[in-house]
C-alpha positions as CSV (number, residue, x, y, z in Angstrom):
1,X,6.1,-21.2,4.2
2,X,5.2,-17.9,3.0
3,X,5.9,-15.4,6.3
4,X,5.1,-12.3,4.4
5,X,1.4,-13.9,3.5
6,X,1.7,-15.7,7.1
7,X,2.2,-11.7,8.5
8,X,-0.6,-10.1,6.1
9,X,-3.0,-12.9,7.5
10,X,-2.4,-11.7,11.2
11,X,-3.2,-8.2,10.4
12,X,-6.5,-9.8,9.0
13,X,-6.9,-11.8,12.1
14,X,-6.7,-8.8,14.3
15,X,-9.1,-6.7,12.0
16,X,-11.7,-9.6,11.4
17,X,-15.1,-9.8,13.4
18,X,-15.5,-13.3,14.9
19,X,-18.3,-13.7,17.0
20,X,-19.2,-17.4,16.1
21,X,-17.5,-20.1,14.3
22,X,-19.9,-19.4,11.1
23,X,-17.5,-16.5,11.0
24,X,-14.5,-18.2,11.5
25,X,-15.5,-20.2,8.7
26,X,-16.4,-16.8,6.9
27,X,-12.9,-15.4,7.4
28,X,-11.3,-18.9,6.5
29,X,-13.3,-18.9,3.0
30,X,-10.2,-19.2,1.1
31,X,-8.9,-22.1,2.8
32,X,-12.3,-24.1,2.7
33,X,-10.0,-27.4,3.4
34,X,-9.7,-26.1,6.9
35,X,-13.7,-25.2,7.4
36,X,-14.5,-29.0,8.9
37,X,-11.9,-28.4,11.3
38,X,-13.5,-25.3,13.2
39,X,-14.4,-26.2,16.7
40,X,-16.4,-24.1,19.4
41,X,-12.7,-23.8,21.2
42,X,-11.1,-21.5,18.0
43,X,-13.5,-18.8,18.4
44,X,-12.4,-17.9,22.1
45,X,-8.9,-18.7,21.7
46,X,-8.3,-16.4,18.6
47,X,-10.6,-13.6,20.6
48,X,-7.5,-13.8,23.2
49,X,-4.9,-14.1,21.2
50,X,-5.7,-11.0,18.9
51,X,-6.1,-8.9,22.0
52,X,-2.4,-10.3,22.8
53,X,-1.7,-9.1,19.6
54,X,-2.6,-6.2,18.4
55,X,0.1,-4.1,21.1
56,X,2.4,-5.4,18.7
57,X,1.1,-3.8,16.3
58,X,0.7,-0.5,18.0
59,X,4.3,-0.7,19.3
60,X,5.6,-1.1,15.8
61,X,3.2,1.9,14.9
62,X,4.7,3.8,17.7
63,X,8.1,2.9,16.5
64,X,9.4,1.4,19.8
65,X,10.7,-1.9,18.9
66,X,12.0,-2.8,21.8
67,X,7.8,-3.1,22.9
68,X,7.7,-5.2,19.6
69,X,10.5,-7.4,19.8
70,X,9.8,-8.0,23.5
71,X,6.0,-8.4,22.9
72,X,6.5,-10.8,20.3
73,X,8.8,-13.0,22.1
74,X,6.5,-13.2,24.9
75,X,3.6,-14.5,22.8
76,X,6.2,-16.9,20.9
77,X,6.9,-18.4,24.2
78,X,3.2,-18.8,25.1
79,X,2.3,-20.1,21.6
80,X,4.7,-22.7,21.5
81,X,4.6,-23.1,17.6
82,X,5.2,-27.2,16.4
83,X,6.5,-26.9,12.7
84,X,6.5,-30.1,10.4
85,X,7.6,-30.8,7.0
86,X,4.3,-31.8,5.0
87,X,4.3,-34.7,2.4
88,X,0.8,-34.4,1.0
89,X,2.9,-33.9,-2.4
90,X,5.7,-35.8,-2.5
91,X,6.9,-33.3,-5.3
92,X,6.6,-30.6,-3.3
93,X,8.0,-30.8,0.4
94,X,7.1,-27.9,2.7
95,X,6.7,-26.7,5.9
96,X,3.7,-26.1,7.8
97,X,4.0,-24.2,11.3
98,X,1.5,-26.8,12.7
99,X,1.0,-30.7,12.8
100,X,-1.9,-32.1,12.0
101,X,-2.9,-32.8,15.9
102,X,-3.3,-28.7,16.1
103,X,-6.5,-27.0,16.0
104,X,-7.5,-24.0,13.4
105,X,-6.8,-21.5,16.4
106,X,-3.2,-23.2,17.3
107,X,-2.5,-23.0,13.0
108,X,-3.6,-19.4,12.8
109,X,-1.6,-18.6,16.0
110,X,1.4,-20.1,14.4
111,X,1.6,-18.3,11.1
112,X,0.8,-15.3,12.6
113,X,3.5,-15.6,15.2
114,X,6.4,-17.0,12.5
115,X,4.8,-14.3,10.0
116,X,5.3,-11.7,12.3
117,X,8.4,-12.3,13.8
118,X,10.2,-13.0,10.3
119,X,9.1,-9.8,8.7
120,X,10.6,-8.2,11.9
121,X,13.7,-9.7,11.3
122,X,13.9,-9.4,7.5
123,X,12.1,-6.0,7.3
124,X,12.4,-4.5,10.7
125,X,10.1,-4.3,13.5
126,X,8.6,-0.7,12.2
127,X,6.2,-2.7,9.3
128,X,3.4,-2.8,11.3
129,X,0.8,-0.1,11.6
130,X,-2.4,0.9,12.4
131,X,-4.7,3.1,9.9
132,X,-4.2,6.6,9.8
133,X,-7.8,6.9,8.6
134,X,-10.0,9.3,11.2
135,X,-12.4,6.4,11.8
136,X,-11.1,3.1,11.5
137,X,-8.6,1.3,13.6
138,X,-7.3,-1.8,11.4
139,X,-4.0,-3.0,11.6
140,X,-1.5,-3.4,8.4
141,X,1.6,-5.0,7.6
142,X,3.7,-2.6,5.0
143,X,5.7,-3.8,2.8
144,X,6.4,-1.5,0.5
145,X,10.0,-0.5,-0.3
146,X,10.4,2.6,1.0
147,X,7.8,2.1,4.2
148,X,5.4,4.7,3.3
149,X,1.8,3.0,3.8
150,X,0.0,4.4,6.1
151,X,-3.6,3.1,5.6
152,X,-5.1,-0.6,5.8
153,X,-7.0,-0.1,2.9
154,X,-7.2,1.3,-0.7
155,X,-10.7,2.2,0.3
156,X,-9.4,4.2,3.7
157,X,-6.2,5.7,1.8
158,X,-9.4,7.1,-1.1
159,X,-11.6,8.0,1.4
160,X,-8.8,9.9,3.6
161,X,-7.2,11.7,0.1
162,X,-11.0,12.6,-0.9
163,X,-11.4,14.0,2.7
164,X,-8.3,15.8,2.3
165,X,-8.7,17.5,-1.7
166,X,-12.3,18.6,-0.1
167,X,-10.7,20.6,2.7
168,X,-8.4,22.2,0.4
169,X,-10.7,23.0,-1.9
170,X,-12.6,24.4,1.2
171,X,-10.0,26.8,2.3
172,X,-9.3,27.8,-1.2
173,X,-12.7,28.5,-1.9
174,X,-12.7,30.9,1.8
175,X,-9.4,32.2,0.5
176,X,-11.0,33.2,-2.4
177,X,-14.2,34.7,-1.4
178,X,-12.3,36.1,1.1
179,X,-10.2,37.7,-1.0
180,X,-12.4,39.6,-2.9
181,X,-15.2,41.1,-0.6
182,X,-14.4,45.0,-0.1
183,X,-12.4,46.4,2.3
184,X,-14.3,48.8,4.5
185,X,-13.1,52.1,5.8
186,X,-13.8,53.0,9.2
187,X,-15.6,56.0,9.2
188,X,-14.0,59.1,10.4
189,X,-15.3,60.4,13.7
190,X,-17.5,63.9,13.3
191,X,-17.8,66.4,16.2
């Protein structure tokens, strides 16, 4: 299992748009093998469980991990997750946080859940953010070594340093013109 890519795949779950199961499907495009398993069922369970989840997310943003910890258990003990050992390559036993009885929605559910609550425990429960980007609202999971992302996206983090050079270029420019228009006396009063 792969908990870091487990935890990275619930931030994606939280951020995605999934209004039908064509979207599911959509989201899922790089595990087509689980496609033919979408039923009408996934859609409205993972619509529940990302509003269960995202307060962990803003906890951990908030850095109050008590909120995260507690939040976390909570959902592991609604979302029961049923681990296996898989043997579709003898070569290469693994586990899955699933059987094969689950649906998509019960599999997602699982990796996020184990995702999640490993990285809290290997990395602490402060990993998780939301975008500091003025108009967007996506969760991330940071990683980095010295916990310093603050954006979901390269594209957010450009768009938020562009924003940023512009306004100092801004107030240097005012600082400048400013700076160089005459001073004006007042004029001395005549009687």
């Amino acid at each position: 299992m792969d908990f870091i890519r487990y935890a990275e795949r619930s931030a994606a779950l939280v951020n995605a748009e999934l209004p039908d199961d064509s979207a599911l499907r959509e989201h899922l495009a790089d595990r087509t093998w689980l496609h033919d398993a979408v039923v009408p069922g996934d859609v409205a369970a993972l619509h529940a469980f990302r509003a269960e989840l995202r307060p962990v997310f803003e906890a951990s943003d908030a850095d109050d991990v008590p909120s995260v910890v507690r939040t976390l258990n909570d959902l592991l003990a609604g979302h029961p997750v049923t681990p296996m050992i898989s043997d579709h390559d003898p070569d290469d036993l693994h586990m899955h946080v699933a059987n094969r009885a689950a649906s998509v929605a019960e599999l997602l559910i699982g990796e996020a859940l184990m995702g999640l609550a490993t990285l809290v425990c290997d990395l602490g429960a402060t990993r998780l953010g939301i975008c500091s980007a003025a108009r967007c609202d996506h969760v991330f999971v940071d990683t980095s070594p010295n916990q310093s992302r603050r954006y979901c996206s390269d594209r957010c983090s450009s768009r938020a340093n562009v924003a940023a050079f512009r306004a100092r270029q801004r107030r240097a420019e005012q600082t400048r013109s400013g700076a160089h228009e005459p001073v004006t006396q007042p004029r001395a009063a005549t009687s």
